[in-house]
DOTI-274375 format. One line per field, with one value per residue: residue number from 1; residue in one letter; z, x, y negated of N, C-alpha, C, O in turn. Coordinates in Angstrom, 2 decimals, m for minus. Layout:
seq [NUM, ...]
type [A, ...]
n_up [Z, ...]
n_east [X, ...]
n_north [Y, ...]
ca_up [Z, ...]
ca_east [X, ...]
ca_north [Y, ...]
c_up [Z, ...]
c_east [X, ...]
c_north [Y, ...]
o_up [Z, ...]
o_east [X, ...]
o_north [Y, ...]
//
This chain:
seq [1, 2, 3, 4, 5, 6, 7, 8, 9, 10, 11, 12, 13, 14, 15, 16, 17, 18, 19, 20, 21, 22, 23, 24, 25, 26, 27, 28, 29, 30, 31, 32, 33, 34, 35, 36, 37, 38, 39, 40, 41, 42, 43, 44, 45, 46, 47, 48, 49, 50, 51, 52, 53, 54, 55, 56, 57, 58, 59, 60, 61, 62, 63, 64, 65, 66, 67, 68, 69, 70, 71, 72, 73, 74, 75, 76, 77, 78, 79, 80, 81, 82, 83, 84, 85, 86, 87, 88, 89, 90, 91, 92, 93, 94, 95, 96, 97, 98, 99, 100, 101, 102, 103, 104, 105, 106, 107, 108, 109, 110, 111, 112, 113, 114, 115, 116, 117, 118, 119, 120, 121, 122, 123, 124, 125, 126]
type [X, X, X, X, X, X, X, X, X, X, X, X, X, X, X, X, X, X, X, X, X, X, X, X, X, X, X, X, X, X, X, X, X, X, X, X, X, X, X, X, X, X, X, X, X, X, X, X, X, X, X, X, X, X, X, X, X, X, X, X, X, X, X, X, X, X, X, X, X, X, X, X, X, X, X, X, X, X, X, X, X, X, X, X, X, X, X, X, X, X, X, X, X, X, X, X, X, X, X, X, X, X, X, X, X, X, X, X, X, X, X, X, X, X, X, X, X, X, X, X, X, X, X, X, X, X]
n_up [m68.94, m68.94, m66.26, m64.76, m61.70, m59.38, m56.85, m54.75, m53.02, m52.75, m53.92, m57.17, m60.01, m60.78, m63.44, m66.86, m66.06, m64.22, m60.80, m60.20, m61.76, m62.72, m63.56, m64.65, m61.72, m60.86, m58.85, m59.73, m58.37, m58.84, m57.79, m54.19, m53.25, m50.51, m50.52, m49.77, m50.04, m50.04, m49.24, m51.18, m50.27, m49.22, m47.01, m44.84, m42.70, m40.75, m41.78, m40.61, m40.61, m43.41, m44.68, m43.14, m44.59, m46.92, m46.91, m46.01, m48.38, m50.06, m48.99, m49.08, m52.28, m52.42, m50.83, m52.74, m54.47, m53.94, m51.59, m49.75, m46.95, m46.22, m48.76, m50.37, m52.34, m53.17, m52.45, m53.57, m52.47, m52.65, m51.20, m50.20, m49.17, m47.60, m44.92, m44.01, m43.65, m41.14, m39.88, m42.12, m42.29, m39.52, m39.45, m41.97, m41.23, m39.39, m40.52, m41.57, m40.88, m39.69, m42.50, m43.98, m47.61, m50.51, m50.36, m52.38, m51.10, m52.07, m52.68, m54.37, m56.76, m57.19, m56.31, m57.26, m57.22, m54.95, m52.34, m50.02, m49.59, m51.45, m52.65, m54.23, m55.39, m55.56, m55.78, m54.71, m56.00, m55.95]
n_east [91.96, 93.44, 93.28, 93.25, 94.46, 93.31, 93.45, 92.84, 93.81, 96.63, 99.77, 100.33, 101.02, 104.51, 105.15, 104.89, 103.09, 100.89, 99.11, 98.43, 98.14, 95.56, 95.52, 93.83, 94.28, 96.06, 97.52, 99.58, 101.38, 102.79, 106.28, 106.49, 106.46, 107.69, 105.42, 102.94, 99.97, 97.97, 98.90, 101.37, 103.51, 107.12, 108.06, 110.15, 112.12, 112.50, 113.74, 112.33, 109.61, 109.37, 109.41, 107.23, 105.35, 105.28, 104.72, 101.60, 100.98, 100.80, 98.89, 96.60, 96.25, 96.19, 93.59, 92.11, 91.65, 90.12, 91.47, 94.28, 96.74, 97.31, 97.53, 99.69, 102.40, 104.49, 107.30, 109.05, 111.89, 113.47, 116.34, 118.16, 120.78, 122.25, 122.21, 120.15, 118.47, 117.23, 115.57, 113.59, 112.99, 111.56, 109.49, 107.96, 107.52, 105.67, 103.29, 102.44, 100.71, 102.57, 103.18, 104.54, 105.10, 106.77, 110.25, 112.97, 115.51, 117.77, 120.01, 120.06, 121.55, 120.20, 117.05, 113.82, 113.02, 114.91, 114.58, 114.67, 114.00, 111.81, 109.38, 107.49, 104.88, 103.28, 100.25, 97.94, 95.21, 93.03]
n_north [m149.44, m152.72, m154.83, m158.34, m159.33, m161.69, m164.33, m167.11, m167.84, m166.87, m168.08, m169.98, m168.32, m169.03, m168.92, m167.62, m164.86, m162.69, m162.32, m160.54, m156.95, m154.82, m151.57, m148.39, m146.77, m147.55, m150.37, m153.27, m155.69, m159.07, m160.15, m161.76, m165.07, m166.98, m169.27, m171.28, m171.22, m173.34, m175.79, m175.94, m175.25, m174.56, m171.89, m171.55, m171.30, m169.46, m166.54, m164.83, m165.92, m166.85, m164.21, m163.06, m165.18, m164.39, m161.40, m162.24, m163.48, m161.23, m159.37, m161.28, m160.73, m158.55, m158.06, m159.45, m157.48, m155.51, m153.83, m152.63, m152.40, m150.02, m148.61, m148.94, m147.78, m147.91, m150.13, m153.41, m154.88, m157.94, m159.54, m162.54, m162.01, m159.54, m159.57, m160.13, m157.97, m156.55, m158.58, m158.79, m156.40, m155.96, m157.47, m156.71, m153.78, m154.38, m154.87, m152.56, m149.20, m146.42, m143.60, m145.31, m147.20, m146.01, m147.12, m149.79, m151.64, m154.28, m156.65, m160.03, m162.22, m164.20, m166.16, m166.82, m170.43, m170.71, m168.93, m166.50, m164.05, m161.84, m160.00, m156.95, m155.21, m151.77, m150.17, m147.81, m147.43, m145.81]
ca_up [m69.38, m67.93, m65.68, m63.80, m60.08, m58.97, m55.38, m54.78, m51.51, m53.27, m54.72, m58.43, m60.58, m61.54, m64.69, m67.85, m65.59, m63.56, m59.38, m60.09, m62.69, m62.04, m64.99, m64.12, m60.68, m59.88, m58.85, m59.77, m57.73, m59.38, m56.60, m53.82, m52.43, m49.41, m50.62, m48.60, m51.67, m49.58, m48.80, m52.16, m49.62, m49.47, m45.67, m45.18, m41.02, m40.90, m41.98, m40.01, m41.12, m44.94, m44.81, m42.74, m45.70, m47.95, m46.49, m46.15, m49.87, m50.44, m48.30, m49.80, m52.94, m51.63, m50.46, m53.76, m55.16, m52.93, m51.02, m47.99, m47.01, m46.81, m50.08, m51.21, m52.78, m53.34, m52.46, m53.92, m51.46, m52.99, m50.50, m50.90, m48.53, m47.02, m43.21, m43.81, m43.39, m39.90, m39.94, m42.91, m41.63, m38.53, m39.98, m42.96, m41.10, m38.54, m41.55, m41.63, m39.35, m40.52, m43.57, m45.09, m49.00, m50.69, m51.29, m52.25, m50.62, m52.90, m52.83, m55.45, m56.76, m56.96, m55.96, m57.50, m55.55, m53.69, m51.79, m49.31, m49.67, m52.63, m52.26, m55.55, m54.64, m56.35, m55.10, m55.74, m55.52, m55.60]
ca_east [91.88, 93.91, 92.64, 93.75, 93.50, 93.87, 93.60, 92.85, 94.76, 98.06, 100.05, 99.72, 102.13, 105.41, 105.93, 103.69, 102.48, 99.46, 99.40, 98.71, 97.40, 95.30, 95.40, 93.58, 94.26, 97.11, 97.54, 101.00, 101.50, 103.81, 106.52, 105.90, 107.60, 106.66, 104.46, 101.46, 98.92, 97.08, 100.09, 102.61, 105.17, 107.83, 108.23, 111.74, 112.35, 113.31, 113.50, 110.85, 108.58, 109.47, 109.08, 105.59, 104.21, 105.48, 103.16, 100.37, 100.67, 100.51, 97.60, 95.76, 95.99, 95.08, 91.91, 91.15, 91.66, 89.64, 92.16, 95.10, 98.13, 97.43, 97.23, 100.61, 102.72, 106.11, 107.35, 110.70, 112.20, 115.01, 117.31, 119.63, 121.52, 121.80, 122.61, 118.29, 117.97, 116.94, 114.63, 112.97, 112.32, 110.82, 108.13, 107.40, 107.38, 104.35, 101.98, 101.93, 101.06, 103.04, 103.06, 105.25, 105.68, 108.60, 110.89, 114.09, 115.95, 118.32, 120.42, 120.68, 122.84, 119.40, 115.34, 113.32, 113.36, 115.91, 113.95, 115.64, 113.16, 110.92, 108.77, 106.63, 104.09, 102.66, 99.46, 97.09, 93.60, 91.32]
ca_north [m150.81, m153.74, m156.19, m159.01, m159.53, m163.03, m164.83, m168.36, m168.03, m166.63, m168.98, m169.50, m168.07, m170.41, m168.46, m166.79, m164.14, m162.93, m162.28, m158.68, m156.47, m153.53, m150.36, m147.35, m146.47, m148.63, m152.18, m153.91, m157.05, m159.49, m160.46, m162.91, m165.66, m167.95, m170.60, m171.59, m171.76, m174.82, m176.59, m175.48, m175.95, m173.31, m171.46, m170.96, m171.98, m168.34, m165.29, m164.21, m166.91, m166.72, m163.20, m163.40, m165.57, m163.63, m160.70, m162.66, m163.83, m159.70, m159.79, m162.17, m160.05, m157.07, m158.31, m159.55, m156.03, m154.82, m152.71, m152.95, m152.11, m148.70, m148.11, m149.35, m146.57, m148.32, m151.56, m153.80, m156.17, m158.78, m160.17, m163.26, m161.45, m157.98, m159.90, m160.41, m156.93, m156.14, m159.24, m158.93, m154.88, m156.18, m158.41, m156.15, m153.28, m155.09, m154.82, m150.79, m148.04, m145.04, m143.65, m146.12, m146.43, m145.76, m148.85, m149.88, m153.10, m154.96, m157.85, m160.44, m162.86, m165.73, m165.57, m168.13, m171.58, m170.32, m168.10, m165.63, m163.10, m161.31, m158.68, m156.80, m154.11, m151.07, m150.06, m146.87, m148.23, m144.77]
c_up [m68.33, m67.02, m64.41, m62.55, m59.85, m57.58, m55.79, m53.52, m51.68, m53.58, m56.44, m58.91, m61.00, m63.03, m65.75, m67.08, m64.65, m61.79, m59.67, m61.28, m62.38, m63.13, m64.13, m62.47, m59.64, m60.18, m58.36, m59.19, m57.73, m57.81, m55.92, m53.15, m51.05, m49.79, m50.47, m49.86, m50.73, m49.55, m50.74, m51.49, m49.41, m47.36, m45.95, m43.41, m40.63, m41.29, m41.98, m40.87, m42.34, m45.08, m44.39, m43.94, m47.11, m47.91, m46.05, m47.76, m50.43, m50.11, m48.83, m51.65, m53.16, m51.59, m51.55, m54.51, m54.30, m51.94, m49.78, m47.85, m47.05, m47.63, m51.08, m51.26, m52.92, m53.38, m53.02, m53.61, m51.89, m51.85, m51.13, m50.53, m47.82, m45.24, m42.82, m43.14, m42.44, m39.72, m41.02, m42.29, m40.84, m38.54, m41.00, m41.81, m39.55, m39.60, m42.15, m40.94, m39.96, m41.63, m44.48, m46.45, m49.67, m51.20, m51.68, m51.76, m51.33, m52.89, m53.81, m55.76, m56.74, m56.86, m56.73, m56.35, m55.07, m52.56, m51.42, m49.43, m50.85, m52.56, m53.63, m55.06, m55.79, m55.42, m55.45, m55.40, m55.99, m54.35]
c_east [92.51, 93.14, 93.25, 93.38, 94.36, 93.16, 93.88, 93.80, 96.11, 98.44, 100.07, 100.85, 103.00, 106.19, 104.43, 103.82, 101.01, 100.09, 99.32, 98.02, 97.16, 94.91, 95.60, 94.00, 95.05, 97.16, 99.17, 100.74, 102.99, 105.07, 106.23, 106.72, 106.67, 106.35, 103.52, 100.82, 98.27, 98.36, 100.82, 103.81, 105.55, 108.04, 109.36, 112.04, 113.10, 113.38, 112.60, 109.67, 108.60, 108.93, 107.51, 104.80, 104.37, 104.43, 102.09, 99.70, 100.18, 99.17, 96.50, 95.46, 95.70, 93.79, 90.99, 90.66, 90.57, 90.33, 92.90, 96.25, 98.51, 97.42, 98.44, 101.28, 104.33, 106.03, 109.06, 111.02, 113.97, 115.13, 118.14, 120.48, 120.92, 121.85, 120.86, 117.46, 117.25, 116.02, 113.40, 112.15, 111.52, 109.73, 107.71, 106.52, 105.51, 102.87, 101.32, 101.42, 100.97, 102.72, 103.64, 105.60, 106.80, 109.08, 112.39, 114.22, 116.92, 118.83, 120.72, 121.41, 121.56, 117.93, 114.42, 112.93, 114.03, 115.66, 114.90, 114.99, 111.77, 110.26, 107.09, 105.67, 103.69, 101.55, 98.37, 95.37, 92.39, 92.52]
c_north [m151.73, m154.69, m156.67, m159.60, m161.21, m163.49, m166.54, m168.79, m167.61, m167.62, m168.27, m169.26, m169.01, m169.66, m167.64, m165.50, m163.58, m162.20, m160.88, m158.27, m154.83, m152.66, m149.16, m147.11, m147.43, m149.90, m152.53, m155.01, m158.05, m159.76, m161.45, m163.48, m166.29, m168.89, m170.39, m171.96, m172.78, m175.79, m176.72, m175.83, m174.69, m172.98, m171.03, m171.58, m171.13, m167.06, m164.86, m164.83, m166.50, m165.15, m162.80, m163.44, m164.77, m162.20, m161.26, m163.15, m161.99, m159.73, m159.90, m161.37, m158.74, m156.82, m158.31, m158.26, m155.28, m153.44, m153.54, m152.36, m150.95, m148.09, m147.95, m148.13, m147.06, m150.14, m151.80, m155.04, m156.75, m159.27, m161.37, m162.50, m160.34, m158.61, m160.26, m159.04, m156.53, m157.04, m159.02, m157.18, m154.92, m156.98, m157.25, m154.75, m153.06, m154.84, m153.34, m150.35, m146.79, m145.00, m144.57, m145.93, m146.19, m147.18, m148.68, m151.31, m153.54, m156.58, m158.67, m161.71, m164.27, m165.34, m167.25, m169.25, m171.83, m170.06, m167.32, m164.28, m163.03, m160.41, m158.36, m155.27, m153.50, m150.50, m148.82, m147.34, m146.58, m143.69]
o_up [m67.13, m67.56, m63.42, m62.30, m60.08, m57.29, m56.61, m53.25, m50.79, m53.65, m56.90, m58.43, m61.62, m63.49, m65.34, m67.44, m64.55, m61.62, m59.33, m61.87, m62.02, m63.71, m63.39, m62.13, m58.49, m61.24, m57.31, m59.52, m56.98, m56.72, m56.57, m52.50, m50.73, m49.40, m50.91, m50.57, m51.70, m50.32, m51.37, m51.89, m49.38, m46.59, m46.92, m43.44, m40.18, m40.59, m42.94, m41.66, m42.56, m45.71, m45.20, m44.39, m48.07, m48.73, m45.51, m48.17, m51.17, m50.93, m49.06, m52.15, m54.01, m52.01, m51.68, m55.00, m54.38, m51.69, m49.13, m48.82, m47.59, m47.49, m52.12, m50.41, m52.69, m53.91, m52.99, m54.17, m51.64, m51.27, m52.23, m51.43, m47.51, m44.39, m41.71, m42.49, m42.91, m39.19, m40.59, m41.97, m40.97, m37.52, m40.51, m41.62, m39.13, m39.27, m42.80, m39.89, m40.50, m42.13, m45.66, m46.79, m49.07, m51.99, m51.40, m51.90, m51.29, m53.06, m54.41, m54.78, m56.30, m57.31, m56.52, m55.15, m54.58, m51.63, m52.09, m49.31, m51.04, m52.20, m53.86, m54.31, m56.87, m54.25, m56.59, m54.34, m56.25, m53.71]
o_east [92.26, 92.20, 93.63, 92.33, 95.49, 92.17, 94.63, 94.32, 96.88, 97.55, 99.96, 101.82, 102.50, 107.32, 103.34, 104.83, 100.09, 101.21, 100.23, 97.32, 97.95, 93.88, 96.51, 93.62, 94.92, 96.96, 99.77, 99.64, 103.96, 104.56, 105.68, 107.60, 105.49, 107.09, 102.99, 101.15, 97.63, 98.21, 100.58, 104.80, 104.76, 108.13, 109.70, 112.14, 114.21, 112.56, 111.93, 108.95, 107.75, 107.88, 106.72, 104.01, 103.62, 103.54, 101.41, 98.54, 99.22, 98.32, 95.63, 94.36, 95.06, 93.07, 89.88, 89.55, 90.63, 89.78, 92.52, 96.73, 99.54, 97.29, 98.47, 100.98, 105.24, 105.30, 109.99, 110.65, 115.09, 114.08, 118.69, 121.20, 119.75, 121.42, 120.42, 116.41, 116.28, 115.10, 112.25, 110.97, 110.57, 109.05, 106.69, 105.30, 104.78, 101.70, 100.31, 101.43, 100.04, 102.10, 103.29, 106.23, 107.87, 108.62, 113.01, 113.30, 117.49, 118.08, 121.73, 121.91, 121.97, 117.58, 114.63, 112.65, 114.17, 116.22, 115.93, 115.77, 110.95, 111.05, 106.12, 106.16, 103.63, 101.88, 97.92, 94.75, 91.19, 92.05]
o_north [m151.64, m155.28, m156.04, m160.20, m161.63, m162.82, m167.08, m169.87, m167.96, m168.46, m167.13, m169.85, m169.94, m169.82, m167.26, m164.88, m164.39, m161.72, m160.12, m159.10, m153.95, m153.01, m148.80, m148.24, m147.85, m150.48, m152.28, m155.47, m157.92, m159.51, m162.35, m162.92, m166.13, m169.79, m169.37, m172.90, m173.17, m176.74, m177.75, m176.45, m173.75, m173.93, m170.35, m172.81, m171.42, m166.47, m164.48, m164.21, m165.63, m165.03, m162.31, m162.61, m164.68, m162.01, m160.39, m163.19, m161.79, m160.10, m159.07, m161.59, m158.11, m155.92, m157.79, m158.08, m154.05, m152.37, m154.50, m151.77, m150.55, m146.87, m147.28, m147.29, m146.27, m150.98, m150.99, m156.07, m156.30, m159.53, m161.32, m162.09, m160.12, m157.83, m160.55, m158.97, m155.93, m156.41, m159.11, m157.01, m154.16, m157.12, m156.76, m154.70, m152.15, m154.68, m153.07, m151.00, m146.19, m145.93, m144.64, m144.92, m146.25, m147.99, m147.65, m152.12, m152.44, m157.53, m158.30, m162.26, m165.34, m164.24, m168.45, m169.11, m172.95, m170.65, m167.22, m163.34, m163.93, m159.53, m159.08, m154.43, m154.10, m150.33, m148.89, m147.45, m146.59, m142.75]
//
């Protein structure tokens, strides 16, 4: 049975969707950008930063799920640009220890906002 996980500390969705949805074992987590759900202001200073809030918006839905980062099973990280790469690796990669899940990285041609960074999680929650 479906059910939806939501976070008052995420930001709220800017489209007919939900922050995550959790069926049977696994928890989908729509993607996330950097907006400070207290603020609705977008983090973009740099890389680093944008990318940061962008894992803390994960985070924050995690928690609600009752789970963590260890749990995630595959992640999918948009790029505006591939020259993000090595930054965006070095913040993301702060929020593991070992065991990393499988991802792909991907550049695209626009991110909502105009966001530099996207990031959508799959998660196994037992």
């Amino acid at each position: 049975m479906k059910k939806i996980v939501y976070s008052p500390k995420a930001p709220e969705p800017i489209g007919p969707y939900s922050q995550g949805v959790a069926f049977g074992n696994l928890l989908f987590l729509s993607g996330q950008i950097a907006i400070r759900q207290e603020t609705g202001d977008l983090i973009m200073s740099s890389i680093a930063d944008e990318t940061r809030q962008v894992m803390e918006n994960i985070k924050f839905l995690l928690e609600a799920a009752g789970s963590d980062f260890s749990k995630i099973v595959k992640t999918s990280i948009f790029l505006s640009s591939m020259s993000h790469f090595q930054e965006v690796n070095q913040v993301y990669a702060s929020y593991f220890e070992g065991d990393y899940p499988a991802r792909e990285t991907v550049a695209v041609n626009g991110l909502p906002k105009g966001v530099n960074v996207e990031i959508s999680v799959i998660v196994a929650l037992n």
